[in-house]
Steps between C-alpha positions, in 0.01 A plus 500: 500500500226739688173354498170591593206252571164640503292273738593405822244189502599126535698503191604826440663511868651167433683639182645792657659247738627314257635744268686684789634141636699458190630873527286772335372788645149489501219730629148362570223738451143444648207797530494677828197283565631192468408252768787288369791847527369545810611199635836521367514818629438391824641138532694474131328145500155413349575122655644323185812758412688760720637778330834576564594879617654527174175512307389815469114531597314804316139611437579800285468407180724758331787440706451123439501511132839642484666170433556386172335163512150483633357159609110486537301248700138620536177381427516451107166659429672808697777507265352803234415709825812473583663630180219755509610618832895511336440670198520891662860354595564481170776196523715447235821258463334247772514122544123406564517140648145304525471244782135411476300288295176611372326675204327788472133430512384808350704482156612151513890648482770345625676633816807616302272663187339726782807655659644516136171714377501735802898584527744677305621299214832474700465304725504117511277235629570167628309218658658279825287171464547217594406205898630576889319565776611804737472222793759244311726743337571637867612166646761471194298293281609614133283504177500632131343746347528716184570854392368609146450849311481633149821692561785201486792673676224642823407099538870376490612844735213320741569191507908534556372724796196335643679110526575427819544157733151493535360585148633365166372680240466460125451718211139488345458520159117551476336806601158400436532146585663557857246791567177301413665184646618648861142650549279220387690246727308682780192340347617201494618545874086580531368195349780286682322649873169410358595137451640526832175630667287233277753193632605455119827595582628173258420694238757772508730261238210562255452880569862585464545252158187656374534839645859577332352428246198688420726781577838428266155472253405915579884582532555402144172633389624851633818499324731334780676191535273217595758305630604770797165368658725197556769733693603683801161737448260260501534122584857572668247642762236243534658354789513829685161606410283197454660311815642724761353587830635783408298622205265753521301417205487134563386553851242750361321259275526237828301728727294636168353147493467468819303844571740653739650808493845633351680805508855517370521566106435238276600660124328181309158646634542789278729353262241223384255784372776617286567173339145452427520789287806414335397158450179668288706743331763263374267238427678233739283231717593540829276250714692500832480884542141475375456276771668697762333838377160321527552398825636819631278761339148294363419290816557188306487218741827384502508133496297481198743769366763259531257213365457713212817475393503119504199476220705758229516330203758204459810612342866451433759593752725660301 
């Protein structure tokens, strides 16, 4: 299969590795700008992969959207300006492939629904979701992860040609359960750094119990499966993101707390706005992202943001 991946960051390097190690021929596009192409121009490293010669490095984006499958791992909110920049290429007959986990803060759409209302009707859209960490997939540590799309036979073409010795992957059956899921884990991931930087870090049982599900509870109020909050989208990637030294939004919401600065992306920061809204619009009580939301955007003082949480009213668990 020829593949492009647009964005050459952390991840989007990291799956052009991957998909050529298991014998596609892949192309990785990044803007002329790019402090991340420029490195692998010069070096072929960014310190955590090293591209092999047979990756194709390009920063015209015409000549790079000649494949038929197109993987994209950029900022989420980045994702319609994107298409927007696409559209004069008028692409038809293409494999759109979604590896990021966000939603649109503007519209409150899902990833997938924005590529779908800004490209011809023929092409498909899929999502790649799912835990792994650039820095333990690359010293052969395997995970699992999940593949799902509207169009059946695009998500089982993927998955037969994504699987690999490193990533097992399984067919998703939930659009709009593995969508909302995959991008509100990163708020989780948030509210897991902020325990950390508070020394509550005991906690974390209750915030991923609790946090799965007040959002299976907004997955089913939008139409999805509430029980793909309890998969490979959502708590099948608690461990990576509410852990790992290597998360980017857990570490945020450590040094948030703390009042130092951080500057690698951390998607739950914008995500959390969007789930506010959604929470409003589909009538669903989502006190954890409340929480996090306040924290991030209202100046509430964060301890008693937690505390708050504590003195809800008494209910059943389930």
């Amino acid at each position: 299969m020829k593949i492009t991946v647009i964005g050459c960051g952390r991840w989007g390097s990291f799956i052009a590795w991957y998909l050529q190690r298991i014998g596609h021929d892949v192309t990785l596009y990044g803007r002329p700008s790019s402090d991340h192409m420029q490195e692998f121009q010069r070096t072929r490293t960014n310190g955590m992969v090293t591209l092999p010669r047979e990756i194709s490095l390009e920063t015209d984006l015409a000549k790079a959207i000649a494949n038929e499958t197109i993987v994209v791992s950029i900022n989420s909110q980045g994702l319609r300006s994107l298409m927007e920049e696409l559209k004069p290429f008028h692409l038809s007959n293409k494999i759109f492939v979604l590896c990021m986990k966000g939603i649109e803060i503007s519209t409150g759409m899902r990833l997938s629904e924005v590529v779908e209302e800004t490209t011809d009707p023929s092409n498909h859209v899929a999502v790649w979701l799912g835990p792994g960490h650039v820095q333990e997939f690359t010293r052969g540590i395997p995970n699992c992860m999940v593949i799902d799309s509207n169009d059946d036979v695009t998500k089982h073409r993927l998955v037969e040609a994504f699987s690999g010795d490193l990533i097992r992957f399984y067919f998703g059956s939930d659009l709009i359960g593995n969508e909302i899921g995959g991008a509100a884990k990163n708020v989780i991931g948030i509210a897991a750094g902020m325990l950390d930087g508070l020394g509550l870090t005991s906690l974390k049982g209750a915030l991923m119990s609790r946090g799965t599900r007040e959002i299976a509870r907004l997955i089913k109020a939008m139409g999805g499966n509430e029980l793909s909050a309890y998969g490979l989208c959502h708590l099948g990637d608690y461990e990576a993101t509410v852990f790992s030294q290597f998360s980017n939004n857990r570490r945020f919401g450590e040094v948030f707390i703390k009042g130092e600065e951080y500057t690698k992306l951390a998607e739950g920061y914008y995500t959390v706005k969007a789930l506010i809204h959604l929470g409003k619009n589909f009538q669903v009580d989502l006190p954890i992202c409340n929480a996090v939301y306040a924290t991030l955007y209202e100046n509430a003082e964060p301890r008693q943001t937690i505390d708050s949480l504590f003195t809800r009213s008494l209910k059943q668990e389930f």
